[in-house]
C-alpha positions in Angstrom: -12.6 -2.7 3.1 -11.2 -0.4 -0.3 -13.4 2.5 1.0 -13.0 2.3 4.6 -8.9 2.5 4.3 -9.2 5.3 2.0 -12.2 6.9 4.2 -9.6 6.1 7.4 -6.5 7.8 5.5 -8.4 10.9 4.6 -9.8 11.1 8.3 -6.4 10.9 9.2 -5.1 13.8 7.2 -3.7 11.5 4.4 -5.1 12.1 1.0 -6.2 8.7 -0.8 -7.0 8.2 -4.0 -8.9 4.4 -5.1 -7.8 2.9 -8.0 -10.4 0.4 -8.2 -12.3 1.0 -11.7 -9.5 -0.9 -13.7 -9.4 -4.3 -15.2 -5.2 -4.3 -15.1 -3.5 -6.7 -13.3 -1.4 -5.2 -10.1 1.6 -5.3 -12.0 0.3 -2.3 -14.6 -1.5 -0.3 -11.5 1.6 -0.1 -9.5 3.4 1.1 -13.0 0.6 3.5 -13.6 0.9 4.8 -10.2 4.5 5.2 -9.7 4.6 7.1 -13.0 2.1 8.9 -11.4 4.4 9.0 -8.4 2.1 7.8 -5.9 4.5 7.3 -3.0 2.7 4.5 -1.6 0.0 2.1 -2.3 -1.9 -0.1 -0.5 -3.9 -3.1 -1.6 -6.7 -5.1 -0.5 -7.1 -8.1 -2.1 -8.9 -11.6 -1.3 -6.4 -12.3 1.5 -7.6 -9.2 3.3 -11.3 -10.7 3.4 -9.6 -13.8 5.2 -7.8 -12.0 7.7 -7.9 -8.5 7.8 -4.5 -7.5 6.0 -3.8 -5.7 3.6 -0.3 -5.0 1.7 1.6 -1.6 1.8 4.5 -1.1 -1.3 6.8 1.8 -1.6 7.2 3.1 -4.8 11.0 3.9 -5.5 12.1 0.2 -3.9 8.8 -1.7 -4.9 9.0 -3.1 -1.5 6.1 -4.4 0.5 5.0 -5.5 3.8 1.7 -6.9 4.7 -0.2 -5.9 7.9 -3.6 -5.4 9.7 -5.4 -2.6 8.0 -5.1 -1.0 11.1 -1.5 -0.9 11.4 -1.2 -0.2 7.7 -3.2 3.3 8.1 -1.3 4.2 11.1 2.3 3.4 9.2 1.1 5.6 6.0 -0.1 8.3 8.5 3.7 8.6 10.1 5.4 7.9 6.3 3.9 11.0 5.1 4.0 13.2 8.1 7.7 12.0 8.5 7.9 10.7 12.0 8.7 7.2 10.5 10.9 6.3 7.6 10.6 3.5 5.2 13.8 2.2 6.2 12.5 1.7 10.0 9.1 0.4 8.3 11.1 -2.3 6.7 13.4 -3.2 9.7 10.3 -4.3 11.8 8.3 -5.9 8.9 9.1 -8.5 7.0 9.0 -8.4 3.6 6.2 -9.8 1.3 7.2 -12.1 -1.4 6.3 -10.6 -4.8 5.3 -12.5 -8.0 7.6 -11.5 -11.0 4.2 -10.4 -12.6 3.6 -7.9 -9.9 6.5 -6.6 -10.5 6.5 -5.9 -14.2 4.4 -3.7 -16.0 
């Protein structure tokens, strides 16, 4: 599913770049990639093989929602062309509860 999402964001005009080479935990990629300042990231993890979701975290308020893949693509595609903000994002998704661990680098 990691390279179908990014293949599916770069069909869709969104460049991608996988981060999946690293041994960190997803507390010290998020870090690396918001100093980075990769507006968005999405990861697939083992819940995604389960059902088909995968989690979508803004950078400057480290919040996330969790979604179909789907629906995740299609959200990223409006964030960055602008026809969505993350404001409305969050308003119709509820948020994912975060380990302190993910949230520390």
């Amino acid at each position: 599913p990691l390279q179908d999402v990014a293949r599916r964001l770069r069909t869709g005009g969104v460049p991608a770049r996988v981060d999946d080479a690293s041994a960190a935990k997803i507390g010290r990629r998020y870090a690396r990639n918001d100093e980075l300042g990769t507006p968005f990231a999405i990861t697939v993890d083992f819940q995604t093989a389960d059902d088909g979701t995968v989690t979508l975290r803004e950078r400057d308020t480290t919040k996330q929602i969790r979604a179909s893949i789907e629906e995740i693509v299609e959200l990223v595609k409006c964030l960055v062309n602008g026809s969505t903000s993350w404001d409305n994002v969050l308003s119709k998704h509820p948020l994912v509860n975060t380990s302190a661990s993910d949230s520390t680098a």
